[in-house]
KOLDRENVEX-754506 format. One line per 2 residues: their letters; for each residue x, y negated, z of C-alpha. Coordinates in Angstrom, 1 decimal, padded with zeros to 4 digits. Last residue first. Layout:
<migus>
a> X/Y/Z  ...
</migus>
This chain:
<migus>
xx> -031.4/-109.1/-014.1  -034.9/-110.6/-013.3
xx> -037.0/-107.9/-015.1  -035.0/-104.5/-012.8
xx> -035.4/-106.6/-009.7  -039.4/-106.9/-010.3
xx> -039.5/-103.0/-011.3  -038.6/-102.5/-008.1
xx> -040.3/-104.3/-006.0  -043.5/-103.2/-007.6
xx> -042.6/-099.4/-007.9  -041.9/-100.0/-003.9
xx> -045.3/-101.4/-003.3  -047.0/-098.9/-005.6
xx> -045.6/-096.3/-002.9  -046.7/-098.1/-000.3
xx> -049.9/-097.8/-001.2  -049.8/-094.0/-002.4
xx> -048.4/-093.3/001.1  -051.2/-094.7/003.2
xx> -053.7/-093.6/000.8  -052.8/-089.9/001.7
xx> -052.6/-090.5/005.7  -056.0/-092.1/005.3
xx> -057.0/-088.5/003.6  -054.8/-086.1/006.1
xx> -056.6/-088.2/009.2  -060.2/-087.1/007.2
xx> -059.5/-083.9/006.7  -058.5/-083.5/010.5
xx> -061.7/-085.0/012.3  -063.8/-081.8/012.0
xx> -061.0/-079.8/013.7  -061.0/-082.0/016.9
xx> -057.6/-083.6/017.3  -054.9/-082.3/019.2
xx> -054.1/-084.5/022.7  -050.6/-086.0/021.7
xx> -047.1/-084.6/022.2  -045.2/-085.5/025.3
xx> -046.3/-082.4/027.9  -045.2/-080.2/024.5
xx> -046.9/-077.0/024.8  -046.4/-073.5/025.0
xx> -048.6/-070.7/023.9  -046.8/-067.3/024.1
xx> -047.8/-064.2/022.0  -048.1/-060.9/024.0
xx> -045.0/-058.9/023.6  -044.2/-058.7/027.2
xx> -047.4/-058.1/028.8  -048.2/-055.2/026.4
xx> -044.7/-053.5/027.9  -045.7/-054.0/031.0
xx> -049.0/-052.7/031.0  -047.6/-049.5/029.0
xx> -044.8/-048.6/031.2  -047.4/-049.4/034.4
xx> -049.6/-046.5/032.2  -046.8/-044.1/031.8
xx> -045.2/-044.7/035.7  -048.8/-043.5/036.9
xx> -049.3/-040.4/035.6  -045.8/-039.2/036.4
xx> -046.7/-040.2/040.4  -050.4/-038.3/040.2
xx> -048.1/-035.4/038.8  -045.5/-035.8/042.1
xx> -048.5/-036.1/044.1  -050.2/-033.1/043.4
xx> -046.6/-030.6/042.9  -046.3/-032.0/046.8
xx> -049.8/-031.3/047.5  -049.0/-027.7/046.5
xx> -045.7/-027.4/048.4  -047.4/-028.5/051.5
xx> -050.1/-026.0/050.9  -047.5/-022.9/050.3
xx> -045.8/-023.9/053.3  -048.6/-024.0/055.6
xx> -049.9/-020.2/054.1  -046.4/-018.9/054.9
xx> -046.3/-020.5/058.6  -049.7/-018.4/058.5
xx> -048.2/-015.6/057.4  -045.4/-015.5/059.8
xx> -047.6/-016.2/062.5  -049.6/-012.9/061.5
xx> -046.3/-010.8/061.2  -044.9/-012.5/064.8
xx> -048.2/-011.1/066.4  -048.4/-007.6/064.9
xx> -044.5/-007.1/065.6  -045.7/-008.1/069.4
xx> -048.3/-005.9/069.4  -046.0/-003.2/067.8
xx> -043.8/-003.6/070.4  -046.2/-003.4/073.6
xx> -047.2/000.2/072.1  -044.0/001.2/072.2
xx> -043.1/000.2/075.3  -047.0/001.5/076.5
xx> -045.9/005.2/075.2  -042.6/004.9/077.0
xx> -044.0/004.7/080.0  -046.6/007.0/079.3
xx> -044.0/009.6/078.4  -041.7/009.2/081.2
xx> -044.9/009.1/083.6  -045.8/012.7/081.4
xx> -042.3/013.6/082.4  -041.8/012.5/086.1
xx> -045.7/015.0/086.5  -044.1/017.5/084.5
xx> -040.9/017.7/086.7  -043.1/017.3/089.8
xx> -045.2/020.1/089.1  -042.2/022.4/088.4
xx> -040.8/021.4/091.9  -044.6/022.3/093.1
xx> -044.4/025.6/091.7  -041.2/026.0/092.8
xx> -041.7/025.3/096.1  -044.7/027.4/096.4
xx> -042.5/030.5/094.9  -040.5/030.1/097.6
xx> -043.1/029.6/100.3  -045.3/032.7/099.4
xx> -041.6/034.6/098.6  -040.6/033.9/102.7
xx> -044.4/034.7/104.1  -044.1/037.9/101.9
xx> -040.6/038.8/103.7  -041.9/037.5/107.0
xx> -044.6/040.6/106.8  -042.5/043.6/105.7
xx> -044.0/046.3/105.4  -047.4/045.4/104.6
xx> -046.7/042.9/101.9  -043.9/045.3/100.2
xx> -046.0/045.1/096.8  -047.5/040.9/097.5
xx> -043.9/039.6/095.7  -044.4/041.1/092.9
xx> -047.5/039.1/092.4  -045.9/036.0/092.6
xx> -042.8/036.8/090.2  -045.1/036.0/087.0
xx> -046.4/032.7/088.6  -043.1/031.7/089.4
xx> -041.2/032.3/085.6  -044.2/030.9/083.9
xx> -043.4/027.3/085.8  -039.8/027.9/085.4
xx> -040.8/028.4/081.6  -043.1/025.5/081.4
xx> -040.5/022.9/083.1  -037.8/024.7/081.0
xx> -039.7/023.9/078.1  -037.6/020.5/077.0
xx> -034.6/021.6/077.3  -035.3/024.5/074.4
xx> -035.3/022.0/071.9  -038.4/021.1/070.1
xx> -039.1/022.0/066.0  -042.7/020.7/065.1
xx> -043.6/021.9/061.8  -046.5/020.2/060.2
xx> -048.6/021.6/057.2  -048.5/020.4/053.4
xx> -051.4/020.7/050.8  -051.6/019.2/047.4
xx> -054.2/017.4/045.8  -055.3/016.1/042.1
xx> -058.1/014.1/041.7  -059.3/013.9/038.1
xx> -063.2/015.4/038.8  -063.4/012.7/041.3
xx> -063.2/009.6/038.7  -065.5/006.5/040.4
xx> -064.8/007.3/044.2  -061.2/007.4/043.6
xx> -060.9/004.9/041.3  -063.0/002.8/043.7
xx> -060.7/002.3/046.4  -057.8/001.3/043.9
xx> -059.4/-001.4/042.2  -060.0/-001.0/038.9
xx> -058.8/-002.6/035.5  -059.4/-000.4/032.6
xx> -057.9/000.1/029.1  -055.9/003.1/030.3
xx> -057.3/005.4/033.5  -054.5/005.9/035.7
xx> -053.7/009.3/036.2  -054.7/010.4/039.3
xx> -053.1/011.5/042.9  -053.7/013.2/046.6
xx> -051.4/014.0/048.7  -052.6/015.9/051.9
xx> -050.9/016.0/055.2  -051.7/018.9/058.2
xx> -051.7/019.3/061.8  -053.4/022.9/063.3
xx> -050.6/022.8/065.8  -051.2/026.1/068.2
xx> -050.6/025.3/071.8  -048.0/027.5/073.5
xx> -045.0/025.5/072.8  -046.8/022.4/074.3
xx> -045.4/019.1/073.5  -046.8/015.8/075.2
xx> -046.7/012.8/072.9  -045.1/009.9/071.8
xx> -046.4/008.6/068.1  -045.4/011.3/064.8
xx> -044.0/008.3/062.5  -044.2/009.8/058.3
xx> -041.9/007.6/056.2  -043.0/007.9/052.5
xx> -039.9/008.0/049.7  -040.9/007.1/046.1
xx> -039.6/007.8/042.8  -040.1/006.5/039.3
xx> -039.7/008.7/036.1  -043.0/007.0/034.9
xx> -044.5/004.7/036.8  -045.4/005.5/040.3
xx> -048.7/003.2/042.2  -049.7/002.7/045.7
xx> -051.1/004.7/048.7  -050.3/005.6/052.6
xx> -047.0/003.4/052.6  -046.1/003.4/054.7
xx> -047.9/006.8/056.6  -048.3/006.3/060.7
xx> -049.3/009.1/062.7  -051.1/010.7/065.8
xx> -054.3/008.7/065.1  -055.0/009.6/061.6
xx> -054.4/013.3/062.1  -055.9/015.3/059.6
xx> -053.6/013.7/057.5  -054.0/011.3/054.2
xx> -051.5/010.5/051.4  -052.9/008.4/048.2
xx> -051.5/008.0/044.8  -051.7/006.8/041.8
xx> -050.0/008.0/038.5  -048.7/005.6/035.6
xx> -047.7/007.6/032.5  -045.0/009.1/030.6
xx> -044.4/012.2/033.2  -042.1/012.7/035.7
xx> -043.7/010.9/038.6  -041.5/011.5/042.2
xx> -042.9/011.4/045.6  -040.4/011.9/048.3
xx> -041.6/012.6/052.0  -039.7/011.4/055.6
xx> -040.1/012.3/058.8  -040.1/010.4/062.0
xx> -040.1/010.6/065.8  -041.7/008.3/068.1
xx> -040.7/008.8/071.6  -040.8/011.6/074.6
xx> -041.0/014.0/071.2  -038.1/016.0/072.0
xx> -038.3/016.6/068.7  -037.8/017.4/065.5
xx> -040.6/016.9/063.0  -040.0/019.3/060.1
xx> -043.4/018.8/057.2  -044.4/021.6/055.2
xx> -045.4/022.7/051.6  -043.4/020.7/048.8
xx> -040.8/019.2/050.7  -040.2/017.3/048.4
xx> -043.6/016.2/046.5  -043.3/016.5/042.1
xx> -046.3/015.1/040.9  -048.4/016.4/038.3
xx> -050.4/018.0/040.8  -052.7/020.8/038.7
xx> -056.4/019.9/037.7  -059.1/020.5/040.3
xx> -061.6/023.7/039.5  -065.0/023.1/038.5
</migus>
């Protein structure tokens, strides 16, 4: 079944430049671009794991969105004459609508919707950097010549053997101070991304502190708002409470089955002496 067309738009669309000398890393860069009305993954891969780093190698375009990928080549020895069989492939899908899915399994889980497209590596090296191959080329090449007027002329071959020996081992030497160049400049590298490994993992675990400190900061602050409610409450149920107080100089109180009969005597007490002061009274009224 044949693969439906790339709906993305890739610049450059069929090769990657790498310019070198490439003594050190060198870089090139890709731009991914979604025109359409809906959300497109994407993934990048290379023949070459291990001779390049993609960032990013995957992630998600909405529409009209655009995104450049930085492609690192690492160090390495250049050979003109070697054939570079390198090459990139972008692959993308439509997202899938009403469906959460992780990224790894879309592609597993919809093949039939990949879409891929194709681009090879250029590498484009000055001409300094060869002259070690070319003199060595040149040397070889003038060798043979050299062996023609052998039987003539003896100390001339003896004088070419030697020349073209030095050369050969000047050319030698070059290439060996290059690839030491290289190596040396391979392990700096190498050294540096160790050390950005090592200050990105104790950056996220100064991250992960922080984020627990803040969290049992939000914990007690709430356990704090809890509290100041329910001491509110206390208080304020403390305060409005009624009050006993007594008089030190009062009586004792009296029983409550003894009080009827204290309000009764108290009752006779006053109608007596008030028939005692109707008496007197009347008595002053009849004698005037």
């Amino acid at each position: 079944m044949a693969k439906p067309a790339q709906l993305l738009i890739i610049e450059p669309a069929t090769e990657l430049k790498f310019q070198g000398p490439f003594r050190t890393a060198v870089a090139s860069y890709m731009r991914l671009t979604n025109p359409t009305d809906h959300d497109i993954y994407f993934k990048i891969k290379t023949t070459a794991p291990k001779k390049y780093c993609v960032r990013p190698n995957c992630g998600m375009l909405e529409p009209r969105e655009s995104q450049e990928i930085a492609i690192v080549l690492q160090p390495f020895i250049f050979d003109s004459n070697e054939k570079n069989k390198h090459k990139f492939m972008v692959q993308s899908m439509v997202k899938p609508e009403d469906e959460e899915i992780q990224l790894e399994e879309l592609w597993k889980k919809y093949p039939e919707n990949l879409m891929d497209s194709k681009l090879r590596c250029v590498f484009d090296c000055p001409v300094e950097t060869n002259q070690a191959t070319q003199a060595a080329a040149t040397t070889t090449a003038t060798a043979p010549n050299s062996a023609a007027p052998a039987v003539a002329h003896p100390t001339n071959e003896a004088a070419a053997t030697s020349a073209a020996l030095s050369n050969t081992l000047a050319a030698t030497n070059i290439g060996i101070t290059n690839d030491e160049q290289l190596m040396g400049d391979e392990m700096a590298l190498l050294k540096e991304m160790k050390r950005l490994k090592e200050e990105e993992s104790a950056l996220r675990q100064e991250n992960l502190q922080l984020k627990e400190q803040v969290l049992q900061l939000r914990t007690q602050a709430d356990a704090r708002a809890k509290e100041q409610p329910s001491a509110a409450a206390r208080a304020a149920s403390g305060t409005t409470g009624s009050v006993y107080y007594q008089n030190p100089y009062s009586p004792p109180p009296l029983p409550v089955n003894q009080q009827p009969i204290v309000y009764g005597i108290l009752a006779l007490v006053m109608c007596f002496v008030g028939i005692l002061l109707g008496k007197l009274i009347y008595s002053e009224a009849a004698n005037k």
